[in-house]
C-alpha positions in Angstrom: -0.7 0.0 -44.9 2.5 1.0 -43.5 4.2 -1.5 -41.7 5.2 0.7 -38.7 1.5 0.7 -37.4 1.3 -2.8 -37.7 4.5 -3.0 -35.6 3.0 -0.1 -33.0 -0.3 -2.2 -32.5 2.1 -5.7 -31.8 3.6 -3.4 -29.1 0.0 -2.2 -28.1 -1.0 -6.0 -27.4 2.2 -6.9 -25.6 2.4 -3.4 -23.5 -1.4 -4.2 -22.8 -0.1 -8.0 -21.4 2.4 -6.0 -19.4 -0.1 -3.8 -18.3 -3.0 -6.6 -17.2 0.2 -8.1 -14.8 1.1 -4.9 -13.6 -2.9 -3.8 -13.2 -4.1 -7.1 -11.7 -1.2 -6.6 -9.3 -2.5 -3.4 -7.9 -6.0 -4.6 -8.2 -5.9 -8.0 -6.6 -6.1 -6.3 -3.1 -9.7 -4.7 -4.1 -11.1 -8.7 -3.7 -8.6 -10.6 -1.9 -8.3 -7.8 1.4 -11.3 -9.3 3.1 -11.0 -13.0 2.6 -8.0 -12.9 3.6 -7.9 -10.4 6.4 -10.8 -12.7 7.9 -9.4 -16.0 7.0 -12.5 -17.2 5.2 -10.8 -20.0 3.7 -7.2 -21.0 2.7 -5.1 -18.4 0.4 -5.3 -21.1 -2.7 -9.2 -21.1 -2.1 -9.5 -17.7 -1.7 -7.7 -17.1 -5.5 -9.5 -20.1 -7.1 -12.9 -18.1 -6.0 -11.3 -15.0 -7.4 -10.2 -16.4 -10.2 -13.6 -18.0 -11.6 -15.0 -14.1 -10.8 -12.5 -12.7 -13.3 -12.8 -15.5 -15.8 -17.0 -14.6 -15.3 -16.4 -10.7 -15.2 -14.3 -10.6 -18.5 -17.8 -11.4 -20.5 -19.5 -8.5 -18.9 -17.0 -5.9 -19.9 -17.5 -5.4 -23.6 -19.8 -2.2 -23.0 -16.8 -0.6 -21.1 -14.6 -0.6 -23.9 -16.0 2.4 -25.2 -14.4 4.6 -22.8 -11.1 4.1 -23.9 -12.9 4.8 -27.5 -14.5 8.1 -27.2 -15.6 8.5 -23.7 -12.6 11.4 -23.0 -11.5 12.4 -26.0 -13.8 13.1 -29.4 -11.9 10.7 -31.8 -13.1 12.5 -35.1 -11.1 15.6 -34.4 -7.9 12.9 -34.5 -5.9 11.8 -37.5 -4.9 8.1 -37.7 -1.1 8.1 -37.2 -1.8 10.6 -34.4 -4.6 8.5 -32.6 -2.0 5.5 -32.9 1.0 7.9 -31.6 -1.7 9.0 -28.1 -3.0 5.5 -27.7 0.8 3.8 -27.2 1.9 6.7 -25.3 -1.2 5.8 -23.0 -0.4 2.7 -22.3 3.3 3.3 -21.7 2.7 6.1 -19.3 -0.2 3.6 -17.4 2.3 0.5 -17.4 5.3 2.7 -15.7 3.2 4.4 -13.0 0.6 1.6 -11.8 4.5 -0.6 -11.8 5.8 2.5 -9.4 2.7 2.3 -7.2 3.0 -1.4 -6.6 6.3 -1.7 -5.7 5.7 0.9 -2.8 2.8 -1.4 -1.9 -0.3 1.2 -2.3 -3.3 0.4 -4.0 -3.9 3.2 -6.8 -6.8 3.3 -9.6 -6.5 2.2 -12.9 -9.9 3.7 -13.7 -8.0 7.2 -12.5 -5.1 6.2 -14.3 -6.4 5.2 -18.1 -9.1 8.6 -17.4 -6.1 11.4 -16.8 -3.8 9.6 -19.2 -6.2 9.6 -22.2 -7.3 13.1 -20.6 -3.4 14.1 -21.1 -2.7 12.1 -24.4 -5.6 13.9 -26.1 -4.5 18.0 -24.6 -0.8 16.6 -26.6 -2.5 15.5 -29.7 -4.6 18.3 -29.8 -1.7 20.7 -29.2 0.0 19.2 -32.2 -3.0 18.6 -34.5 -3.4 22.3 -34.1 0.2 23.3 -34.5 0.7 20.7 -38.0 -3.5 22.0 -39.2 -3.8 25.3 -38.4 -6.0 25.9 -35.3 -6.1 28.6 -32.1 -5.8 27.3 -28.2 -9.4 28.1 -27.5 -10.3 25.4 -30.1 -8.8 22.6 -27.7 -11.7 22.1 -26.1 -13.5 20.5 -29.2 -10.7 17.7 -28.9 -12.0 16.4 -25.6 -15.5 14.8 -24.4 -15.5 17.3 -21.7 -19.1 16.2 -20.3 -18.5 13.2 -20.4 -15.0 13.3 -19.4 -16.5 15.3 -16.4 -19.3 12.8 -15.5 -16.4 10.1 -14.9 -13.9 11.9 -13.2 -16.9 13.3 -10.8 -18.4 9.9 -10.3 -14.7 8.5 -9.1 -14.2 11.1 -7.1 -18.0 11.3 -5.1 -17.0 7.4 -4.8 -15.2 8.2 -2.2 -17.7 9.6 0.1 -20.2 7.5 -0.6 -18.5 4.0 -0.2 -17.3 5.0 3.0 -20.0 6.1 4.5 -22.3 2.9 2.9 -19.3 0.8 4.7 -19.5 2.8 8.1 -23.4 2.6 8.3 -23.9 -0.7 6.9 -21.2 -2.3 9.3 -22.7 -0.4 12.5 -26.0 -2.1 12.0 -24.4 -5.5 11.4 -22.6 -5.4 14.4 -25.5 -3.9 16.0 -27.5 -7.1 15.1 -25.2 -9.8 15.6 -21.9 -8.3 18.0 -18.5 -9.3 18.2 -19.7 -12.8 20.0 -22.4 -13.9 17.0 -22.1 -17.0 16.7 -25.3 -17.5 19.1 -27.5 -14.7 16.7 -26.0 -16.1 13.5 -27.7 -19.6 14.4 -30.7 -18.2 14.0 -30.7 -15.6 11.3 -27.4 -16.9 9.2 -29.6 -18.4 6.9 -31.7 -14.9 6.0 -28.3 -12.8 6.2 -26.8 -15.3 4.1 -29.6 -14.9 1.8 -30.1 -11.5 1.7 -26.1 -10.7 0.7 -26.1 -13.3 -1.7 -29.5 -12.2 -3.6 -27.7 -8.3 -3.5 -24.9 -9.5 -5.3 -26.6 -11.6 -7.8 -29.1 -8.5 -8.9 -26.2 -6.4 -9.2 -23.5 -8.7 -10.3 -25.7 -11.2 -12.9 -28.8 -9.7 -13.4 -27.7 -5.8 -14.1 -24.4 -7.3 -15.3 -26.0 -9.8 -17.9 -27.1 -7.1 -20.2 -23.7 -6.4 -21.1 -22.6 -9.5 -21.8 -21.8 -11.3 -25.2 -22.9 -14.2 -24.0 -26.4 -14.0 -23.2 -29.0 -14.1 -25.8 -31.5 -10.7 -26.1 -34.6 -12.6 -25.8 -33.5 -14.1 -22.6 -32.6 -10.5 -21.4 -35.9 -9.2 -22.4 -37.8 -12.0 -20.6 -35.3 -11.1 -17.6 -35.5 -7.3 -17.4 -39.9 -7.7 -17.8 -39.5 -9.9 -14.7 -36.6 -8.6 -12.5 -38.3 -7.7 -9.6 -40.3 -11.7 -9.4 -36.5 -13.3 -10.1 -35.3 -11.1 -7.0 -37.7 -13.1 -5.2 -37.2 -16.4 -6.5 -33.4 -15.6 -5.8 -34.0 -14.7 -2.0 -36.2 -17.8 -1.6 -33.4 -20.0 -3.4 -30.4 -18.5 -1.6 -32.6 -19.2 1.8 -33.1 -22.2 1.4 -29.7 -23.9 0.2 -28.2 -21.5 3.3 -30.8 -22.8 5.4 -30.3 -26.1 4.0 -25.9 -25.7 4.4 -25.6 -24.8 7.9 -28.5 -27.0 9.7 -28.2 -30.2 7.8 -24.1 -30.1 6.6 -23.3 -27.7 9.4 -21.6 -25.5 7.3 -20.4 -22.1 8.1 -22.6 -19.8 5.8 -20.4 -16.8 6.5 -17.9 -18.1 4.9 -20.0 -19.0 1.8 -20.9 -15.2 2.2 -17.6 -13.9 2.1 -16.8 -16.6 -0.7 -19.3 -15.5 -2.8 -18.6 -11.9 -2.3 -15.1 -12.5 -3.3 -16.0 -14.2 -6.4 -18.9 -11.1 -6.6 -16.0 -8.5 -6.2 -13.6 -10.4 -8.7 -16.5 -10.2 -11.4 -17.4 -6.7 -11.0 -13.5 -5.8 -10.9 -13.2 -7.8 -14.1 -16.5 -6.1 -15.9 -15.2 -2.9 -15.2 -11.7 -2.5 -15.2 -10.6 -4.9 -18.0 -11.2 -1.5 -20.3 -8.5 -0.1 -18.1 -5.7 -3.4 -19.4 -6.9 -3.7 -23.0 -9.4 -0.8 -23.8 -6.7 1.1 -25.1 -4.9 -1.5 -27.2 -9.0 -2.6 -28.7 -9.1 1.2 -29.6 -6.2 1.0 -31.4 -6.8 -2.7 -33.1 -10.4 -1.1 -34.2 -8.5 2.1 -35.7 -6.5 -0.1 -37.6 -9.1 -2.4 -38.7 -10.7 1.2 -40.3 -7.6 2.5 -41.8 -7.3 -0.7 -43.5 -10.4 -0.8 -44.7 -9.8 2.9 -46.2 -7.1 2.2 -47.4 -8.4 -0.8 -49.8 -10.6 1.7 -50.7 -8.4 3.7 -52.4 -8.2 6.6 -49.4 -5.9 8.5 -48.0 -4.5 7.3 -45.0 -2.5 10.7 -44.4 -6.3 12.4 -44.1 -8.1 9.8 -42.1 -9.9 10.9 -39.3 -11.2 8.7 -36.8 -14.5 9.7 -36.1 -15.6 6.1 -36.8 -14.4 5.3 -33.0 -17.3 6.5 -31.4 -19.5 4.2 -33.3 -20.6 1.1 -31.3 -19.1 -1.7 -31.7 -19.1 -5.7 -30.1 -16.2 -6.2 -27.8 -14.8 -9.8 -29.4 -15.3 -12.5 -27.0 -11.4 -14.2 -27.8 -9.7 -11.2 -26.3 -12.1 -10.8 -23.7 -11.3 -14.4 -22.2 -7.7 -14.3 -23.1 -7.6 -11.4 -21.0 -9.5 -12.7 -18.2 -6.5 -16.0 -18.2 -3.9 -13.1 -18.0 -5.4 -11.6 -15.2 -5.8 -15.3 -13.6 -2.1 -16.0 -13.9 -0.9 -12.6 -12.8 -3.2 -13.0 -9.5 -1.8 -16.2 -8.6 1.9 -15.7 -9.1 2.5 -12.0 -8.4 4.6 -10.9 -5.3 3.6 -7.1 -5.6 -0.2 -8.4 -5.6 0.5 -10.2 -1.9 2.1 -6.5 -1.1 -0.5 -4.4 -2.1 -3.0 -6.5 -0.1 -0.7 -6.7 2.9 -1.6 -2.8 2.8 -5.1 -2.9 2.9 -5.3 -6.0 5.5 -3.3 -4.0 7.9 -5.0 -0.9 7.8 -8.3 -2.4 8.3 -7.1 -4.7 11.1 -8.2 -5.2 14.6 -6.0 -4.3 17.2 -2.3 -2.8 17.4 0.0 -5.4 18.1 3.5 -5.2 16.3 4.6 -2.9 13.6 2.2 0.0 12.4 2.9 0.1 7.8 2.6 3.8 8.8 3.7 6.4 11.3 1.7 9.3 12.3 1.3 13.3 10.8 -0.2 16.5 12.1 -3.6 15.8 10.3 -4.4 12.6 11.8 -3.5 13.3 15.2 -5.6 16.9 15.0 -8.4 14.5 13.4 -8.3 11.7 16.3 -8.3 14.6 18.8 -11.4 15.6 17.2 -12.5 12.4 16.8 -12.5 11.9 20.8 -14.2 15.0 21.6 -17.2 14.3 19.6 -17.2 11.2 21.3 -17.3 12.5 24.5 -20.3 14.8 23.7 -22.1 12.1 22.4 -21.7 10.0 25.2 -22.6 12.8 27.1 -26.3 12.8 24.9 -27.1 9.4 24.8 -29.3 8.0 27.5 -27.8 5.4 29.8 -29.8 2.3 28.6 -29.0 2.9 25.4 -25.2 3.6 25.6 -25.6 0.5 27.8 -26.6 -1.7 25.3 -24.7 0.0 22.0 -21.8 -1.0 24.5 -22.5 -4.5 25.2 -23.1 -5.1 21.2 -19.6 -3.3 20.7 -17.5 -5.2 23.4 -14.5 -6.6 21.9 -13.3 -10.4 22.2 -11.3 -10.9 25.4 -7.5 -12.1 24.5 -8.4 -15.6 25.3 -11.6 -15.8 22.3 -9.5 -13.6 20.1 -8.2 -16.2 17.0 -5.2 -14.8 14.2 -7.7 -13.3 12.0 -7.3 -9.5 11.4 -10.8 -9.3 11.6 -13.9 -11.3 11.9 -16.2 -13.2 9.0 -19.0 -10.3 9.7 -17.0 -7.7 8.8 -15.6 -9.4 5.9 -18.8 -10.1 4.3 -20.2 -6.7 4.9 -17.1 -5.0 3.4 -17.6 -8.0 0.1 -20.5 -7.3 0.0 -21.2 -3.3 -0.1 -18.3 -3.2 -2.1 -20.0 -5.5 -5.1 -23.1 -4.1 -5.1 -21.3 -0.5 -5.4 -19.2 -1.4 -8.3 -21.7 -3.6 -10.2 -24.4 -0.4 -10.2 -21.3 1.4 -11.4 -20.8 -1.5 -14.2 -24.4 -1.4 -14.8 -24.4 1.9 -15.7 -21.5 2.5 -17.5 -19.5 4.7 -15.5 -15.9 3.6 -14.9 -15.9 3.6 -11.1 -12.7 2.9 -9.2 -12.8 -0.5 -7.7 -9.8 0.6 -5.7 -11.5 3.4 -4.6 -14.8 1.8 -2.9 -13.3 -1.2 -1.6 -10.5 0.7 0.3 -12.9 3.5 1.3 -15.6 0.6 2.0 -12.9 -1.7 4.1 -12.3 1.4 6.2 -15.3 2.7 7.1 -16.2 -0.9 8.0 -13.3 -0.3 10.0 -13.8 2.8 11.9 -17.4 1.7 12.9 -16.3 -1.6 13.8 -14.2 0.2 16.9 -11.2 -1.5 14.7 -9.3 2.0 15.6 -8.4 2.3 18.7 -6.1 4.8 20.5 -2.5 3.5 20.2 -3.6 2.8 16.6 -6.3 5.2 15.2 -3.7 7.7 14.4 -1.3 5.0 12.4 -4.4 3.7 10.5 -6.1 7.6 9.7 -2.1 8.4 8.7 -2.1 5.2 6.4 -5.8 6.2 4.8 -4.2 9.9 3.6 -1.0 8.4 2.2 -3.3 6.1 0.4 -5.8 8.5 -0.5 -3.3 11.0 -1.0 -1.8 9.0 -3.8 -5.0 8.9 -5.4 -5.3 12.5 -5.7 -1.7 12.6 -7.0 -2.2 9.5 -9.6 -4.7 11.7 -11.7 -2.0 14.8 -11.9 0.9 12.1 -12.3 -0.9 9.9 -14.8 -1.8 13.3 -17.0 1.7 14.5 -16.7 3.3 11.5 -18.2 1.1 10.5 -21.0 1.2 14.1 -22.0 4.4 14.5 -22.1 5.3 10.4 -22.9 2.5 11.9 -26.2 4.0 15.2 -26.8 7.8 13.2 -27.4 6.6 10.8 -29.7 4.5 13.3 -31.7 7.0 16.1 -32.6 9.7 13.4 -32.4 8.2 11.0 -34.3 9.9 7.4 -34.9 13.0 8.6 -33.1 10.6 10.0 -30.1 8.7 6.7 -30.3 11.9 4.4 -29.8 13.4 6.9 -26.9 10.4 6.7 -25.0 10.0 3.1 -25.3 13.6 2.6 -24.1 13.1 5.3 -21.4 10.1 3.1 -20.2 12.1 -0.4 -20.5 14.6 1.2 -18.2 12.2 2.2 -15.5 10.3 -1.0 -15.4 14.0 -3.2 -15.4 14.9 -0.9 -12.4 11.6 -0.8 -10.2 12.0 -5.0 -10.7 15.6 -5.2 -9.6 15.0 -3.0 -6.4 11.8 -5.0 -5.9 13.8 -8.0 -5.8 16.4 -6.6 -3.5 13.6 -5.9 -0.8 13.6 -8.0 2.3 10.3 -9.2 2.8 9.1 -8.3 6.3 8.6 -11.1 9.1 7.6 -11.3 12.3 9.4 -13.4 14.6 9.0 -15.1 18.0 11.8 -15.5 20.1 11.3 -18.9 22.2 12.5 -17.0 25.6 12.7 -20.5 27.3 15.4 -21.5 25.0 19.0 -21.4 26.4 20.0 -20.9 23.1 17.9 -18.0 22.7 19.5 -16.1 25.3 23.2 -16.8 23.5 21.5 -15.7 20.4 20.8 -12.4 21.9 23.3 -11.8 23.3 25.5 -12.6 19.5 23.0 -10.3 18.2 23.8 -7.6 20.6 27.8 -8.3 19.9 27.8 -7.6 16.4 25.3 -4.6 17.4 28.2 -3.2 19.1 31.0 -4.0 17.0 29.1 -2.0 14.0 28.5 0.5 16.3 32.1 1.1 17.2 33.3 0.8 13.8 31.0 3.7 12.7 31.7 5.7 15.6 35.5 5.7 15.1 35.1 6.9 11.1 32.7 9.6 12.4 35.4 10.9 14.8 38.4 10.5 12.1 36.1 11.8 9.4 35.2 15.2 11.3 38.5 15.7 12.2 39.6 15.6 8.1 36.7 17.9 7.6 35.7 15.1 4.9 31.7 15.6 4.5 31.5 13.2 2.4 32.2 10.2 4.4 30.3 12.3 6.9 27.3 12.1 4.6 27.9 8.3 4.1 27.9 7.3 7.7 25.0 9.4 8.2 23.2 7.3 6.1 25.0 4.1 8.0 23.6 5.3 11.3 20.2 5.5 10.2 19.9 2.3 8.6 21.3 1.2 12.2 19.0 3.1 14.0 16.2 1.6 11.8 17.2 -1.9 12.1 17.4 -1.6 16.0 13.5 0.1 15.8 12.1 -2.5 13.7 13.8 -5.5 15.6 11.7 -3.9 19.0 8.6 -4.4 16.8 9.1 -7.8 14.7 10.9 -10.0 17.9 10.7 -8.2 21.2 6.8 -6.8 21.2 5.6 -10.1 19.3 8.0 -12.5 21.6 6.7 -10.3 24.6 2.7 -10.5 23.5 0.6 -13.7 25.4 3.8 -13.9 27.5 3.3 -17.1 30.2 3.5 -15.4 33.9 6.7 -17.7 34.7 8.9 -15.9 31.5 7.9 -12.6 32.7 11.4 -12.0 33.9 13.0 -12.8 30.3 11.1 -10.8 28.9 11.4 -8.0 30.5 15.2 -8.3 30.3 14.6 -8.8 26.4 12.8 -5.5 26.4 15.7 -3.4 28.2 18.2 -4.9 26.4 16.5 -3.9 22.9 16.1 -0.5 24.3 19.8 -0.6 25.4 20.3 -0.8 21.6 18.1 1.4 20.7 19.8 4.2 22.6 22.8 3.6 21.6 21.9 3.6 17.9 20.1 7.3 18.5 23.3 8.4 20.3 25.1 7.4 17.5 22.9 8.9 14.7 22.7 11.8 17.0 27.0 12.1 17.1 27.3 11.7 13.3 24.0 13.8 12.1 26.2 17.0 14.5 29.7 16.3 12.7 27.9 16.3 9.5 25.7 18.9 10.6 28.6 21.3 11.5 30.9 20.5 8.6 28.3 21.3 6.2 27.7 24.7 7.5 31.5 25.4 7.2 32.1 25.9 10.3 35.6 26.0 12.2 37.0 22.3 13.2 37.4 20.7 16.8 40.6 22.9 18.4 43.8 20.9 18.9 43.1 20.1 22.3 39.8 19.0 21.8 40.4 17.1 19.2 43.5 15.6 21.4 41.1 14.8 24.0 38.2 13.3 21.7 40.9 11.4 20.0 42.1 9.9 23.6 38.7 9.2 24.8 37.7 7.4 21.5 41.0 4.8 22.2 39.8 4.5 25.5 36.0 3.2 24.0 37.8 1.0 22.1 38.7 -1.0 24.6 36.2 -0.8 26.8 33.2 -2.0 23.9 35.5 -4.8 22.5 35.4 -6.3 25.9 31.8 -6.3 26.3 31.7 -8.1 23.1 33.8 -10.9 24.1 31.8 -11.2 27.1 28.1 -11.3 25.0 29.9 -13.9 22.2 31.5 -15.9 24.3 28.8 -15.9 27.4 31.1 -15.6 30.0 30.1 -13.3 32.5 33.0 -13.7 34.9 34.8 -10.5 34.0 31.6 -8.4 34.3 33.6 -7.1 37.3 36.7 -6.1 35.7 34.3 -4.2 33.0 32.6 -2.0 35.5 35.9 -1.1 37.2 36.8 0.3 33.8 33.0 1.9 33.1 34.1 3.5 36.6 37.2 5.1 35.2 35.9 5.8 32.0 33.2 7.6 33.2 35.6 9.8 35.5 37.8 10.5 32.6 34.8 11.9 30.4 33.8 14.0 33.3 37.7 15.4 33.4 37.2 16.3 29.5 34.0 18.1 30.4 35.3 19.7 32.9 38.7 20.9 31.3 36.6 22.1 28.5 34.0 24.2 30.4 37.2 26.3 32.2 38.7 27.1 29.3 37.9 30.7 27.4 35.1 30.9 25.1 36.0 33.5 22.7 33.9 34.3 19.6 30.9 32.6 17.9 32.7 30.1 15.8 34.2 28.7 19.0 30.9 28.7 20.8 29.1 26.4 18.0 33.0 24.4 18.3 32.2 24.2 22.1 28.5 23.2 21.7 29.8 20.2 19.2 32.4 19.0 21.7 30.1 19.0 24.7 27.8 16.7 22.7 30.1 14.7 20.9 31.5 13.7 24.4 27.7 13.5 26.2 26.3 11.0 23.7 29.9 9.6 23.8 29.9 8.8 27.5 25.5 7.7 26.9 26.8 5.3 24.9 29.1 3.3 26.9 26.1 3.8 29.9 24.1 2.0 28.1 26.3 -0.1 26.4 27.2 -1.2 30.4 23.8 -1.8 31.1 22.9 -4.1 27.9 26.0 -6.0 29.6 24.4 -6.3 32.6 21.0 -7.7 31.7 22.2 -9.7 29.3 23.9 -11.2 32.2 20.9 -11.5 34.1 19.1 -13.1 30.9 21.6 -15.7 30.4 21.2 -16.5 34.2 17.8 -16.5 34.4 
């Protein structure tokens, strides 16, 4: 045997290490989301649970591992040294793109992902089998396991539908039964819904997920599967009475035993079916080996070996299985991505719209909310009285006094763990590759959406958030394709050399997408303590160095338009943004948190904090809005400022010079006695602008050039003279603050 492949499967088992961090990161919102949106239990609980479910899960998987075998391609058509060549660019292409995903924080599938990048790896090899063999295009199709290929891909997709609209209906008749305000119902029938989720979720998860396991002997199984429907029962009379037996004599919360159990459920089923998706690919490759070694001693020709041998059967080995599973324990724990990723999912499925929305809003969302309404209104309209009456009273939300930090409640949570199991267990059951991503996000939201979770300042963030997401989904089955195909094509026709360029090519991009990940700020919310005397000088140092930054820019604009120099025009431009931005995000992570549950007697401060955020804000907009029209204009060549406007735009920027560094002396030093003296000069300031203007508008306005000149000037000196307003008025309140 050549050394190389020996060499190429080493980096198969290290890539597919690589790829259980990177997949587990991604993957470790699909059983974490609801636990910890509803604060069943402490984070280190929560992933201790979770853990145990993927240590469980990895012994359920081995019937999966055929899919990465022969389920999308037909391996017989393949020659060994090619298989090898498709099977490491799959699992390069499938580390880079589920790395690219997680560090924007979106939950993709890695069932999609391994599917469309075997898919794409296989149209490359078969292109080049063809091409070295002799062959004609409409022969491709023998290469690939199209009904079987389609049966997946169909069954990921229909996913979709059908664990959103399990989610929607199934949480509608939960909080039918037990409301927002349960805890009075849940005394009564806890037990029996206790019960009844956990008995779902051991059918599906041990019961249907015990016959693919190494572990469990086939006599057992037979004596199981005769009886299944009598242990059902004995499980529902068990699970009733040790919940029964929890919350009346310990007193224990059986919801969150429910939503426990469903996270260890979710982490099992996760594990059974998308461990193929880590190491399927890299136990394809160690089996081709093992047969190319084995015709090799037997005096073949390795250089004719076709593969067909893969679709056999064949007994997933139980040392990989649990070495993975420990992988996918460590990578859960310790992985930052993973807690961004579920940050995602928890925020779209929240309650509520306090602070910053992950996403803003599009055409589509809006048109569907619009929709959305209207229906709602006819319905209304339909429904007799007593009965919207009561659907009401069952859908009231908690007042802000019973409200607690959670994002949502333990109902929800164990509706959304629990759907989702049963879902991906059938799935597991029967072989099919279903996305785990794909029906716990799709089951989380319609949980959502019938839980009144969407309201109206937040329906159209959240529906926005579900396309992106959903949109990505779509686009990781024509991105993963893309790349293994051509990641496969390289490394086929350029052999070694193609092999070593691609691998450095994906070194590269993975060193990157860390660096940048590490250079992120992490986001925060924080609340201001407005009773604080040293708050108020904090804000009012914030608001300082606001300003200075703000003049600095402002002056390079001015310089840099006058030079014509669209460069630095470019650069500022990007300056001014990240200004405007930081001004925007500071009204939602200090000032809306600080001003939420506000105590009557701070009312004042806060509405002071408020207008002197919003001060900022407009200043930052005027700003963006004076250098985005320099650059604007200078990159549509047209003619420069005239030499008295210029002239006068030069004077006037002097004069703001002066006029902003005194307000910041006044908001560092929190001295307010020259407030005076700085309005005398607003006063004149403002007269002088109104001079410019005016000496401008009486002047001739010849051709076109000079009307798009005139147009500039006019706003250059508008947002100018908006500035120092506001800038006046963040002096002012901040005055008042301090005062207060």
């Amino acid at each position: 045997m050549n050394t190389v492949y020996l060499v190429m499967l080493g980096a198969l088992m290290l890539l597919a290490i690589f790829d259980l961090i990177v997949g587990v990161s991604n993957d470790a919102a699909n059983f974490l989301n609801s636990a910890v949106g509803c604060r069943a239990a402490r984070r280190g609980v929560v992933l201790a649970v979770a853990a145990v479910g993927v240590v469980l899960g990895t012994s359920f998987s081995g019937g999966m591992m055929e899919i990465a075998r022969s389920g999308v391609f037909v391996p017989g058509e393949f020659y060994f040294q090619d298989i090898m060549v498709m099977f490491l660019a799959v699992t390069l292409a499938d580390v880079i793109l589920l790395d690219t995903f997680n560090s924007f924080g979106l939950p993709t599938s890695t069932t999609v992902s391994l599917v469309f990048e075997l898919l794409g790896a296989a149209l490359a090899g078969a292109l080049y089998t063809m091409g070295a063999h002799g062959g004609v295009p409409q022969e491709v199709a023998a290469y690939i396991n199209s009904s079987k290929a389609l049966t997946i891909i169909s069954g990921i997709f229909i996913s979709v539908l059908v664990a959103f609209t399990c989610g929607c209906v199934t949480m509608w008749v939960a909080r039918l039964i037990f409301s927002f305000r349960y805890q009075r119902i849940y005394a009564a029938a806890g037990p029996f819904w206790c019960a009844l989720s956990l008995t779902a979720i051991t059918y599906f998860a041990v019961f249907k997920g015990l016959k693919h396991s190494t572990l469990m002997p086939a006599d057992v199984l037979a004596l199981l599967n005769a009886h299944l429907a009598e242990a059902t029962c004995i499980a529902l009379f068990a699970w009733y009475v040790i919940a029964a037996a929890l919350q009346y004599l310990f007193r224990v919360n059986t919801l969150r035993l429910t939503v426990l159990a469903g996270t260890g459920a979710l982490a099992l089923a996760f594990a059974g079916n998308d461990l193929v998706n880590f190491i399927g690919v890299f136990m394809a490759a160690k089996s081709s080996y093992g047969i190319a070694e084995a015709h090799v001693a037997a005096g073949g020709d390795l250089s004719t070996l076709k593969m067909g041998a893969l679709a056999l059967p064949v007994q997933a080995e139980m040392l990989f299985l649990v070495g993975s599973g420990l992988v996918m324990v460590a990578a859960l724990c310790f992985s930052e991505k993973a807690r961004n990723v579920t940050e995602t999912g928890v925020k779209l499925a929240r309650a509520g719209a306090v602070g910053r929305e992950k996403f803003g809003s599009c055409l589509t969302a809006r048109a569907l909310v619009r929709g959305a309404m209207n229906v709602a209104r006819v319905a209304e309209r339909l429904t007799p009285a007593p009965v919207a009456r009561f659907i009401g009273r069952r859908f009231e939300p908690l007042s802000p006094e019973e409200e607690n930090d959670a994002d949502f409640d333990l109902v929800r949570g164990s509706v959304t763990l629990t759907i989702a199991a049963l879902l991906i267990s059938l799935a597991t059951s029967l072989k099919l590759p279903l996305s785990t991503t794909y029906v716990t996000f799709m089951v989380a939201m319609g949980a959502s959406l019938a839980d009144r979770a969407w309201g109206r300042d937040s329906a159209v963030y959240r529906i926005t958030g579900v396309l992106t997401v959903v949109g990505g989904w779509f686009l990781t089955g024509i991105a993963a394709c893309t790349a293994a195909f051509v990641t496969a094509a390289v490394m086929l026709w350029g052999g070694l050399a193609g092999i070593v360029v691609m691998a450095i090519l994906a070194a590269l991009i993975l060193i990157r997408s860390s660096l940048s990940h590490k250079k992120k700020k992490p986001h925060e919310v924080r609340i201001l303590d407005l009773s604080d005397r040293r708050t108020m000088q904090l804000v009012g140092e914030s608001s300082a160095l606001f300003l200075g930054r703000s003049l600095s820019l402002y002056s390079s604009t001015v310089k840099s338009l006058l030079d014509e120099d669209l460069a630095t025009l470019k650069i500022l431009r990007k300056k001014a943004r990240e200004i405007a931005r930081s001004q925007r995000d500071m009204k939602e992570d200090e000032v809306l948190p600080s001003l939420h549950g506000l105590s009557p007697e701070l009312a004042a401060q806060g509405q002071l904090l408020f207008r002197i955020n919003e001060s900022c804000i407009g200043i930052a907009e005027s700003l963006l809005s004076i250098v985005k029209a320099g650059y604007r204009h200078i990159d549509n060549n047209h003619t420069g400022l005239t030499p008295a406007q210029a002239h006068d735009l030069l004077e006037m920027t002097d004069k703001l010079g002066t006029f902003f560094p005194g307000i910041i002396g006044i908001l560092r030093s929190g001295d307010f006695s020259h407030v005076a003296e700085v309005l005398k000069e607003a006063g004149d300031l403002r007269d002088e602008f109104g001079a410019c203007i005016s000496r401008h508008i009486v002047r001739e306005v010849g051709d076109e050039s000079n009307i798009r000149t005139s147009i500039l000037y006019l706003n250059l000196l508008n947002e100018t003279r908006s500035m120092m307003r506001k800038a006046f008025n963040l002096l002012h309140d901040q005055q008042e603050l301090f005062e207060s």
